[in-house]
Structure formats: structure tokens, C-alpha cells
C-alpha positions as CSV (number, residue, x, y, z in Angstrom):
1,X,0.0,0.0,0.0
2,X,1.4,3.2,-0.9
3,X,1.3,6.7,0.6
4,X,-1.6,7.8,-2.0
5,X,-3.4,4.9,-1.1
6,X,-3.2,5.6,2.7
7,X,-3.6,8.6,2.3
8,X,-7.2,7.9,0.4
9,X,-8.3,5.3,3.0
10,X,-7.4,7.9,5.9
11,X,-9.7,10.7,4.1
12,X,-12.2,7.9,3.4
13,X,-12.3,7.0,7.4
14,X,-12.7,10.7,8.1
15,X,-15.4,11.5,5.6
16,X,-17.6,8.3,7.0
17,X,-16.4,9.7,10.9
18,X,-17.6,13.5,10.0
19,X,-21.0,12.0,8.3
20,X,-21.9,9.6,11.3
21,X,-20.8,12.6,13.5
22,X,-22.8,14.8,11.4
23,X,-26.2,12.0,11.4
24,X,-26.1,11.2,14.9
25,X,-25.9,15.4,15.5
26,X,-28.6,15.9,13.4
27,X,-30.8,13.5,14.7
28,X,-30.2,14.5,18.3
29,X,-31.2,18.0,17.1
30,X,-34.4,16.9,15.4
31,X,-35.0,14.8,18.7
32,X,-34.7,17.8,20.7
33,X,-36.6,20.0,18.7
34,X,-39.5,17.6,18.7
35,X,-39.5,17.4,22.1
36,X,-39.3,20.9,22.6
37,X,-42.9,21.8,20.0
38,X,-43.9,18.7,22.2
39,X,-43.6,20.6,25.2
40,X,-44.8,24.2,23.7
41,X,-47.8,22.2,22.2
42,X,-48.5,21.0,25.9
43,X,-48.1,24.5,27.6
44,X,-50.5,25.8,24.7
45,X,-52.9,23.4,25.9
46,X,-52.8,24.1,29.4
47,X,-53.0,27.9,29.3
48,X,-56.1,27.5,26.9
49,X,-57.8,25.0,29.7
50,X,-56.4,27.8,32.2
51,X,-58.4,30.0,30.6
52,X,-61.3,28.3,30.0
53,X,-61.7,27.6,33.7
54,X,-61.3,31.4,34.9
55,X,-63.6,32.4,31.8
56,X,-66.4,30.2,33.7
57,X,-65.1,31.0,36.7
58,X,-65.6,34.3,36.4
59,X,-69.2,33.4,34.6
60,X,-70.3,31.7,37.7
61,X,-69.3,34.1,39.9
62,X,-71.4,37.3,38.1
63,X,-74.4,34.5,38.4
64,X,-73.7,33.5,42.0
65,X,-73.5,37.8,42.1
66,X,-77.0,38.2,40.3
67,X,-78.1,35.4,42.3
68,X,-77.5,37.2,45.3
69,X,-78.6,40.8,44.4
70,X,-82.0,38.9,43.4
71,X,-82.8,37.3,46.7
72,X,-82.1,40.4,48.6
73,X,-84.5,42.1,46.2
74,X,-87.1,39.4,47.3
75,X,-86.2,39.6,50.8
76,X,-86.4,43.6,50.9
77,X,-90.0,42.8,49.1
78,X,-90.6,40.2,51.0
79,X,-90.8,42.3,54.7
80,X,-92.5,45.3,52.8
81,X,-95.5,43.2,51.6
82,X,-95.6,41.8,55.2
83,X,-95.8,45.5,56.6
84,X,-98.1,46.8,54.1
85,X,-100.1,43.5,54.6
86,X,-100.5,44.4,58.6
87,X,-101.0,48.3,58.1
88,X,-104.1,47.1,55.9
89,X,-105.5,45.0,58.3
90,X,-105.1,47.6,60.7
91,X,-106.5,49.8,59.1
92,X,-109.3,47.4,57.6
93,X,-110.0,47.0,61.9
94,X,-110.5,50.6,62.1
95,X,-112.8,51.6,59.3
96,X,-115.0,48.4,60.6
97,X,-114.6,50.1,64.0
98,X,-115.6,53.6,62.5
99,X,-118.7,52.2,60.3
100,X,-120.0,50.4,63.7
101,X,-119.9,53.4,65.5
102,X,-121.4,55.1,62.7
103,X,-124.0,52.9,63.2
104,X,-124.5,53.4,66.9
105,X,-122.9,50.3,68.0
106,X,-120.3,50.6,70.8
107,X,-117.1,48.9,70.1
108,X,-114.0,48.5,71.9
């Protein structure tokens, strides 16, 4: 074997080192990369349930809010109809008191 012939085997053995180098480095890179939109694709996801949930969150809270305002309005309602209710019977027991002694009959 002589020199040229050595020296075309040595460039040989370093052209098939640089392109396994080279495959192996590549691959690793597309494996990383992968794994990286993998991850992104995964974050995406859980910010858009994130959001979701405080959208309905926030949905059920203005409800529970409305909610809230509404039974107060019924309650306020509530106790006036139950006053109003008692002045008018009161007030029904007088006139019947009044038209009685109208009448001449003595009341109580």
C-alpha cells in the first residue's frame, strides 16, 4: 500500500467519521426539537384549559353575584308586603270600627 493509497483510506475513514458525527448530530437536534414543540404544544394546551376555567369562573361568579342581588330584592320585598299587609289590616280594623260606630254600636 502506498502513501496515496493511505492517504485515500485515511480521508475515506474521516469522511464516513464526519458523516456519522454529522447523522447522529442531526438526529439528536431533530430529537430535541421535537420534544421541545412537544412541550410548547403542551403548555399551549394548558393555558387555553387555564383559561377556559377562569372564563367560567368568572361566569359563575357574576351568576352567583346576580343570584345574590336577586334574593335580597325578594327579601327587601318580601318584609315590605308583610308591613303593608299588617298596616291594611289595621286599618281594615279601624274603618270596621268607625262604620260600627257610625252605626251606633259601641265597640272596643
Amino acid at each position: 500500500m502506498n502513501i496515496a493509497e493511505r492517504i485515500f483510506v485515511a480521508g475515506l475513514f474521516v469522511l464516513f467519521t464526519t458523516v456519522v458525527i454529522g447523522g447522529v448530530f442531526t438526529s439528536q437536534v431533530a430529537v430535541v426539537w421535537l420534544k421541545n414543540k412537544r412541550e410548547e404544544r403542551r403548555n399551549e394546551a394548558r393555558i387555553r384549559e387555564s383559561e377556559r376555567i377562569d372564563r367560567f369562573e368568572n361566569e359563575r361568579n357574576a351568576w352567583y353575584e346576580l343570584a345574590k342581588e336577586q334574593n335580597q330584592r325578594i327579601a327587601q320585598m318580601s318584609e315590605e308586603l308583610a308591613r303593608l299587609t299588617k298596616n291594611y289590616e289595621n286599618a281594615k280594623t279601624l274603618m270596621g270600627k268607625v262604620n260600627l260606630k257610625e252605626k251606633g254600636v259601641e265597640t272596643r
